[in-house]
N, C-alpha and C positions, 0 to 999 in steps of 0.2 A: 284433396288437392290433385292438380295432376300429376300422375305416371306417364312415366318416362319406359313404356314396354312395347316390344313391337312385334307386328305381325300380323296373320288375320283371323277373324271369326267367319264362317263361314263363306270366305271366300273375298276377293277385292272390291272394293265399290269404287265412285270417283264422286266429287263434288265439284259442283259449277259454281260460281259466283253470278250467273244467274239466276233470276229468278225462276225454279222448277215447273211443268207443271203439276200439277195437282190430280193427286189419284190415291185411290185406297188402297191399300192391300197388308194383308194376311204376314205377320210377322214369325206364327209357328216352326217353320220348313228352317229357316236360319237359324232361330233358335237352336232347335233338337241337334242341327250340324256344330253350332258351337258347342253346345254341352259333351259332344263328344267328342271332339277337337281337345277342350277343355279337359280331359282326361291325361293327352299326350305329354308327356316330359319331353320340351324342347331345349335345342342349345341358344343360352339369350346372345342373341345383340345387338349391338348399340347404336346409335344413332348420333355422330361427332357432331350434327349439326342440332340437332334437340339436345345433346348433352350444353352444349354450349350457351343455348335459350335458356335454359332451366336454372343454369349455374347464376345466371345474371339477375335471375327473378326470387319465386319466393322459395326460404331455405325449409317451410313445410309440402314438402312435394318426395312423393314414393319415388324414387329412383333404382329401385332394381326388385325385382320378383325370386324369391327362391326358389320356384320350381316345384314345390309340393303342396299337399293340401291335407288336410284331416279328415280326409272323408271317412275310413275306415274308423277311425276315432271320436267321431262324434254322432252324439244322442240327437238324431231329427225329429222332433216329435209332429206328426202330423194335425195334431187337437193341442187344444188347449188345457191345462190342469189349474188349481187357485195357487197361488204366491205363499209361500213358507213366510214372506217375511213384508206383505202389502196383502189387507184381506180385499182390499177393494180393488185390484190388480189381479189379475193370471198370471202367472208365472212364464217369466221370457222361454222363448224360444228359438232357434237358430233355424235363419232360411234355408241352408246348404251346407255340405260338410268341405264345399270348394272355399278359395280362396277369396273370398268376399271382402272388398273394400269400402268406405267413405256408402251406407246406404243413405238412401232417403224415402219418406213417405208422404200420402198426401190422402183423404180422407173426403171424400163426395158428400158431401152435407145434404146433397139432393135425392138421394139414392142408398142403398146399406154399401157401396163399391168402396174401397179400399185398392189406393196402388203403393205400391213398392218400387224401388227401384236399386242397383248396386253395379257397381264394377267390379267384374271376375278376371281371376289368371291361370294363368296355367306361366313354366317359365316363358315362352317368347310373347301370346297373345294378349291380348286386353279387352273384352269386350261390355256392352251395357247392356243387362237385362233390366225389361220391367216385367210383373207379375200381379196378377189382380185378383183380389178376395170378393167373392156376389155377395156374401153373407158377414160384414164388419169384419170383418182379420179372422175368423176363425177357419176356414180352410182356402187353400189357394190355385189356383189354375196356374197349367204350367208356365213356366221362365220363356220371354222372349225377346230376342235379340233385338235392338231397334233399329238396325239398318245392318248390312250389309258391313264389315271393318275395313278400312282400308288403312293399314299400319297399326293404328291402334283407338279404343275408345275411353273417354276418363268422364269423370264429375257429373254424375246425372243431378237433374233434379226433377221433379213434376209436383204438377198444379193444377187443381180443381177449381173453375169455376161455377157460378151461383147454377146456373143450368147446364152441369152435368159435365161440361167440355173438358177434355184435359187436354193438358199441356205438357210435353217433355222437352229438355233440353238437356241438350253435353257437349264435349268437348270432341272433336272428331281427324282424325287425323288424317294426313301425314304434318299439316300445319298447325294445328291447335285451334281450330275454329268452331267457334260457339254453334249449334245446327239445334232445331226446333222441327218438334212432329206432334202433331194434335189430333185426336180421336171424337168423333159422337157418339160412339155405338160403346161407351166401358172398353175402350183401348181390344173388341174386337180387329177392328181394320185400324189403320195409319195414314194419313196423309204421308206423299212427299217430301223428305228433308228441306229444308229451309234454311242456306247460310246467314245468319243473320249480321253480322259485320264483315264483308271480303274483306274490306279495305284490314281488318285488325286482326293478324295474326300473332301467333305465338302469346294469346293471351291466359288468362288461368281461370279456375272454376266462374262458371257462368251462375249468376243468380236469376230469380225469375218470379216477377210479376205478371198477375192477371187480375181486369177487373171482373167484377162479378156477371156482367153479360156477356163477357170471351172477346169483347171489339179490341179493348185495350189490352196490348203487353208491354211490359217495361223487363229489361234483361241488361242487371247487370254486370259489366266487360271488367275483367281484373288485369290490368298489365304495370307496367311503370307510371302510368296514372290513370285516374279513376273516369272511366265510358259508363254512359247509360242509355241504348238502342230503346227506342219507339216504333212500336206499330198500330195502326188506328184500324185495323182491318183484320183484327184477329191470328195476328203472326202471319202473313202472305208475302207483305213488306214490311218492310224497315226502313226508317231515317238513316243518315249520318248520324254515328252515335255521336253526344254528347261529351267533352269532357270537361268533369265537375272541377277539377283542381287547379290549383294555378303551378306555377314552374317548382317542381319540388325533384333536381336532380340525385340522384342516389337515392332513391326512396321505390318503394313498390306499393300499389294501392289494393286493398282485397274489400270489396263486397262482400257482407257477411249475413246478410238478411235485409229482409224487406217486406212491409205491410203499405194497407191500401185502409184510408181513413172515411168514415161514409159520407165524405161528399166527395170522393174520388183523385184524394190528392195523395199522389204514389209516396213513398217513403224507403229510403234505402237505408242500412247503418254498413261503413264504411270504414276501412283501419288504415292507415298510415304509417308505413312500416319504413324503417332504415332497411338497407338491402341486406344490411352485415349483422341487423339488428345489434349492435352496441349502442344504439340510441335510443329515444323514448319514443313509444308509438303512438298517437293519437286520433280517437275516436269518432268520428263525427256520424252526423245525420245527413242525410243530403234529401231536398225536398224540392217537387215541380208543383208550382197554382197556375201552369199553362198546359198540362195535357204533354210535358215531356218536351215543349220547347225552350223552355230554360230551366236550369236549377240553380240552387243555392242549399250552403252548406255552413252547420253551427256544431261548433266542439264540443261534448261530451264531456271527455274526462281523457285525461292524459295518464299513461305508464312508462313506470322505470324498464328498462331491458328485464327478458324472460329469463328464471332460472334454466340448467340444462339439460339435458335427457341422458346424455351418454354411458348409461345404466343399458340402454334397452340395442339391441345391434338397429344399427342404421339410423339413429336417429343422432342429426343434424341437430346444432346447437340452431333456435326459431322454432321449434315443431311447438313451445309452448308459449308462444306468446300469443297477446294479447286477441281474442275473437269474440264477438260479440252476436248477439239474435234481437232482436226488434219487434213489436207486435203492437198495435192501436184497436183499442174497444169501439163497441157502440156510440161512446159520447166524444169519440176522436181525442181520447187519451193515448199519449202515444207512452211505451214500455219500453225504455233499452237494458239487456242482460249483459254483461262483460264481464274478465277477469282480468284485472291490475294490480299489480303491485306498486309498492313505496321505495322497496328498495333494490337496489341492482342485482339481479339473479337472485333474487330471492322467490318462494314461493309465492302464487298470488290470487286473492280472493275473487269469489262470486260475488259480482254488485248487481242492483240495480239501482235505474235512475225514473222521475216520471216526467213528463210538459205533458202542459195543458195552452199550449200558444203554439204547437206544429214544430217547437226543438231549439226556441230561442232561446228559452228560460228553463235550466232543470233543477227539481228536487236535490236536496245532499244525497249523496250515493248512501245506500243500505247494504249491509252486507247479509247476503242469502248461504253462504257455504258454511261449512262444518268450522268450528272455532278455531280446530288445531291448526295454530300459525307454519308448520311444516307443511300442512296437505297443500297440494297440486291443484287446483280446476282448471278447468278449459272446456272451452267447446260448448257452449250454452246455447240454446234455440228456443226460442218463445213464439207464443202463441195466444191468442185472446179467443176467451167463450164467447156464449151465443149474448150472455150482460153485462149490460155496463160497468168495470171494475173489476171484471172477470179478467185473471190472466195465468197461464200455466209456465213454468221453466223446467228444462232439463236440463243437465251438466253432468260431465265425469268429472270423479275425482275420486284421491287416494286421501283417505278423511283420517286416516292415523298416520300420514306423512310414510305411508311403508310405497317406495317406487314401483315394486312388484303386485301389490295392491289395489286396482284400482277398482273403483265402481259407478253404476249409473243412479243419478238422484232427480226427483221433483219436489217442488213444492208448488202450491197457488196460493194466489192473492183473490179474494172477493171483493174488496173495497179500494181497487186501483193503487195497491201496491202499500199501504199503512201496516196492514198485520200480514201474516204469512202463515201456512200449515209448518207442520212439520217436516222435514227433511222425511221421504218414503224411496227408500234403496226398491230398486227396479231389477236389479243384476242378483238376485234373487238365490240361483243356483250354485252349487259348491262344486261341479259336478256337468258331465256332461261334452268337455271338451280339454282335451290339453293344458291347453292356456288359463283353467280356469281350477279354483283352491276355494279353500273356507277362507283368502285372504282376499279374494275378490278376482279379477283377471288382470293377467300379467300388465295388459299395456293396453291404452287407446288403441285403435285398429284405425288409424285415418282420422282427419283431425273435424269433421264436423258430425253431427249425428240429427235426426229429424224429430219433429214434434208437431203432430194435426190433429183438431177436433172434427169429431163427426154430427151428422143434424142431431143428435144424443144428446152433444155433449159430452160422449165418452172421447180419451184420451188416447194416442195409437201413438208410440215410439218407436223408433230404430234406430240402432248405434251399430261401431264396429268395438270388436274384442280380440286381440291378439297377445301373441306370445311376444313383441317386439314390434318395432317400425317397420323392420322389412315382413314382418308376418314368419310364419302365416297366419291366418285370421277369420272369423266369420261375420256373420252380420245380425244382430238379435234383436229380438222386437217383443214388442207387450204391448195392451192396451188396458185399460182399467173397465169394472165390468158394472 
C-alpha cells in the first residue's frame, strides 16, 4: 500500500499532466545515486497534507519508516540452493539487506527474463526499483531506479506481455499519481513516464493490466471508489477513468488483482471496504465486453470485520482485512482467492471461488488455508498455467495461530479448482535475517505479495518479511525448479 515517506532518490523530478514525449533512456546512473543515498540515516518528515489523505483512505498503508535496515544482518545469497522443506522449490532468497517493501514480480513467458520490482527506504526517502534476471531468477542485474523521485515513490507493479513488452507502474509523488513506463529491450532502456489519470489524485496502489500484444492496458485506480483507466495504444494515452461503483459514502475501494480472459475480456477483483473497517467488506468482480468502455460488477462473497494486529508495532487496526488475487485459464475459467471471515475480528480463512459465465454465477467458496481456526491468511495472488484448469495460489499465513509466526504457502489446482495439492511452505529458512525463527518470520512486510508463471511453467514468488509493520523488512523470492 502506499507510504507516507518523503524525500528524494536521486535527486528531484517533476510530472506533467501532459502527455510526455517519448524517449528511452538508461535507468542505472539514478539507480547506483539512490542505492547510496539509501544508505544515509535521515531526520523523517511529514507531510500534514498527505498525512491528512492517508488518514481518510485505507487504514493498510506504511505510514512511517524507522530509519534502519539489516544489511549487516542479513544472509544475501547470490545463487540459488534446493528447499529444506519444498524439493520441487529452491530455497528463498532475500533481494537486499535494505528495507524493502510490498515487492512484485512478473515472468516473460517469451523469453527466460524475469523482473522484480520493490519499494526501498532509508528514514526520509522512498524510492522504486526494478531488477531483471536473463536466466529465469537465478542471477540478477543491478537495482534501478525508475524515474527520478520527487518526494516519494510507492506500490510498484509490472507486467509482461505475449511479445516481450513490459510494463511498470507506481505510485509517484508529491500527489500520489499512478505513472507507467514500458521497455522492448528487457527493461534495458525506458520510455518516458506516463501520468495516467491527472485528473485522480491522492489515489492508492495501482493495478495493472496488459493484453497480450501490449495495444491494451487496463490500470486499476484505488481511491474512495473504484476507477479503471484505458489505453488502446499501448499505455501513450489514457481515457477518463471509468468509475465502476455507484454512491458508496464512507467506504474506500482497493483493486486487488486482475486477469485477461482469451477472448480479451479484462477482469478486475475489487474490495469494498468501510473506512473504519467496523463494517463488512464486500468482494466483487468487475468486468468490460467493450474494450474498457463500460463495466459491470457481481458480488463474490462478503466478510465480517478483520481481526487486529496490535501485537506487531505500527500496525493499524484494517492491515488484515479482507484481499483478494484473481486469475482465468485457457477455457476462460475465471479463479478468485480471498480471505473472509464469519465472525467479527476473528481470524479469517483462505477461499476460493470458480465461474464459468464471466462472475455472474460462483461455485460454494472452498477453503484452501491451514485448518487451525486461530491462523491468520491474507494476501493471496493467483495465477493460471499455460492449461486449462491449471491454477497456482500464494498466501501468508500464521498456520498454528502463533502472531509472531508467520509464513509463505502454495498450492495448485489442475482441474479448475475441484482438488487441490498440498499446502508447500515457501518461507523455508530458520535463518538468515533478524525477523526470521524456526517459528517462521515475525510479520507480513506489506500487505500484497506476487505470483507469475514463466513459458516453463515454472513458478517465481515474492513477498515481504518483517520484524513488524513499521519494519524493517526484506523482500524474498523463490521459484519452483
Amino acid at each position: 500500500m502506499t507510504i507516507r515517506n518523503h524525500g528524494g532518490f536521486g535527486g528531484k523530478g517533476t510530472r506533467s499532466s501532459q502527455q510526455p514525449r517519448v524517449r528511452m533512456r538508461p535507468l542505472w546512473i539514478s539507480g547506483v545515486i539512490a542505492l547510496l543515498l539509501g544508505a544515509v540515516v535521515l531526520i523523517p518528515s511529514w507531510s500534514s497534507e498527505a498525512f491528512e489523505h492517508g488518514r481518510r483512505s485505507h487504514g493498510e498503508r506504511k505510514e512511517r519508516s524507522t530509519g534502519r535496515n539489516f544489511a549487516a544482518q542479513t544472509d544475501v545469497q547470490l545463487y540459488s540452493r534446493p528447499s529444506t522443506s519444498a524439493p520441487e522449490w529452491v530455497s528463498e532468497r532475500v533481494w537486499s539487506g535494505q528495507d524493502d517493501w510490498e515487492p512484485f514480480v512478473a515472468a516473460d513467458r517469451s523469453s527466460p527474463y524475469v523482473y522484480q520490482m520493490v519499494t526501498r527506504f532509508n528514514a526520509k526517502l522512498s524510492g522504486v526499483f526494478v531488477r531483471r534476471s536473463p536466466d529465469g531468477g537465478e542471477t540478477w542485474l543491478p537495482d534501478q531506479l525508475v524515474a527520478p523521485v520527487n518526494i516519494w515513490q510507492a506500490d510498484p507493479q509490472v507486467q509482461v506481455s505475449a511479445n516481450g513488452t513490459v510494463f511498470v507502474v507506481w505510485l509517484d509523488g508529491p500527489n500520489w499519481m499512478s505513472t507507467l513506463i514500458k521497455s522492448s529491450d528487457h527493461g534495458a532502456t525506458w520510455t518516458a513516464p506516463v501520468v495516467i489519470a491527472p485528473s485522480l489524485r491522492w489515489t492508492d496502489h495501482p493495478w495493472l493490466l496488459v493484453s497480450p500484444d501490449a495495444k491494451d492496458v487496463y490500470v486499476g485506480l484505488n481511491e474512495d471508489d473504484s476507477y479503471i483507466a484505458t489505453s488502446h495504444d499501448g499505455g501513450q494515452t489514457f481515457g477518463t477513468p471509468f468509475k465502476t461503483n455507484g454512491p458508496t459514502p464512507g467506504h474506500w475501494w482497493d483493486a486487488n488483482g486482475a486477469a485477461m480472459a482469451p477472448d480479451g475480456t479484462p477482469y478486475f477483483v475489487v474490495i469494498d471496504f468501510f473506512l473504519d473497517y467496523r463494517g463488512p467488506a464486500s468482494v466483487y468482480v468487475v468486468s468490460s465486453h467493450d474494450r474498457g468502455a463500460t463495466w459491470e460488477s457481481h458480488l463474490v462473497d462478503t466478510s465480517q470485520p478483520p481481526p487486529g494486529c496490535s501485537g506487531a508495532a505500527g500496525c493499524d487496526y484494517g492491515f488484515l482485512s479482507t484481499t483478494a488475487g484473481l486469475a482465468t485459464d485457457q477455457n476462460g475459467r475465471l479463479l478468485v482467492a480471498y480471505h473472509a471471515g464469519d465472525v467479527r475480528r476473528q481470524s479469517q480463512k483462505m477461499w476460493i471461488r470458480t465461474s464459468d459465465d464471466g462472475g455472474v454465477d460462483w461455485t460454494p467458496r472452498v477453503q484452501i488455508s491451514q485448518p487451525n481456526d486461530d491462523a491468520d491468511n491474507g494476501f493471496p495472488a493467483v495465477v493460471a498455467g499455460p492449461a486449462g484448469g491449471d491454477f497456482r495460489v500464494v498466501w501468508q499465513g500464521n498456520g498454528n495461530g502463533n502472531p509472531r509466526g508467520w509464513d509463505t504457502y502454495y498450492r495448485r489446482t489442475t482441474d479448475g479448482g475441484v482438488t487441490w495439492s498440498a499446502s508447500i511452505k515457501l518461507s523455508n529458512r530458520a535463518t538468515g535475517a533478524p525477523y526470521k525463527s524456526a517459528a517462521g518470520y515475525e510479520f507480513p512486510y506489506g500487505d500484497y505479495l506476487s505470483l507469475s508463471v514463466d513459458g516453463e511453467g515454472k513458478n517465481h514468488v515474492i513477498w515481504g518479511e518483517g520484524t513488524s509493520y513499521d519494519g524493517p523488512g526484506g523482500a524474498w523470492y523463490t521459484r519452483s525448479r
